[in-house]
C-alpha positions, 0 to 999 in steps of 0.5 A: 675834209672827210673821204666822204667828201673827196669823190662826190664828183667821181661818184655822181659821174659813175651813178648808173648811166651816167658813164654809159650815156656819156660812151653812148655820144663818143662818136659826138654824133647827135643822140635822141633819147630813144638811142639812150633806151638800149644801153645795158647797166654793166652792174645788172646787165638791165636796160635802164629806166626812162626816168633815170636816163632823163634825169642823168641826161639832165645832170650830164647837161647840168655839168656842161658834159652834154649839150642839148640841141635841136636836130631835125628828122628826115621828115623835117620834124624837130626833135631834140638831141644831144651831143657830148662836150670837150669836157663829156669827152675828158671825162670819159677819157679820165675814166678810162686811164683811172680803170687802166691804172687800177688794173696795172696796180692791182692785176698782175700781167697774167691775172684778170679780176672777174668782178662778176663772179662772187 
């Protein structure tokens, strides 16, 4: 088995918006996907585009990293939500100790990498 095919799973979780939609329901309140329209892709610093937030929504659900539920508004409308699983919060847990490891490996204690500079 090639490199290739070792990181399709880490790949397609840190796809545009997938990490960041998973952040987004931490609190593991419900979220609607006018909540998801704000959050900024940290490689442009742009918002993301309604097509791709419903199409990382329904991979996340797909995955079993979100479940989707049906909320009910204050004016009894119903609407739906999501909320992030035991298994979305693993895997932001797993990405957050990858990142801190990464930097202990490569930055040393009195240097900081700025990615955003060329």
């Amino acid at each position: 088995m090639g490199i290739e095919n070792n990181y399709k799973l880490m790949d397609f979780l840190s796809t545009s918006g997938g990490l960041e939609i998973l952040k987004k329901g931490m609190d593991r309140k419900p979220k609607h996907f006018e909540n998801f329209r704000s959050i900024l892709n940290h490689k442009t610093n742009r918002k993301f585009s309604p097509s791709t937030i419903s199409l990382r929504l329904k991979q996340l659900i797909k995955l079993g990293a979100l479940k989707r539920t049906i909320t009910e508004t204050k004016t009894g409308r119903e609407v739906v939500g999501y909320i992030i699983t035991k298994k979305g919060i693993q895997i932001i847990k797993f990405f957050d100790k990858s990142e801190e490891e990464l930097n202990l490996i490569l930055v040393s204690e009195d240097k900081q990498i700025d990615f955003q500079k060329n």
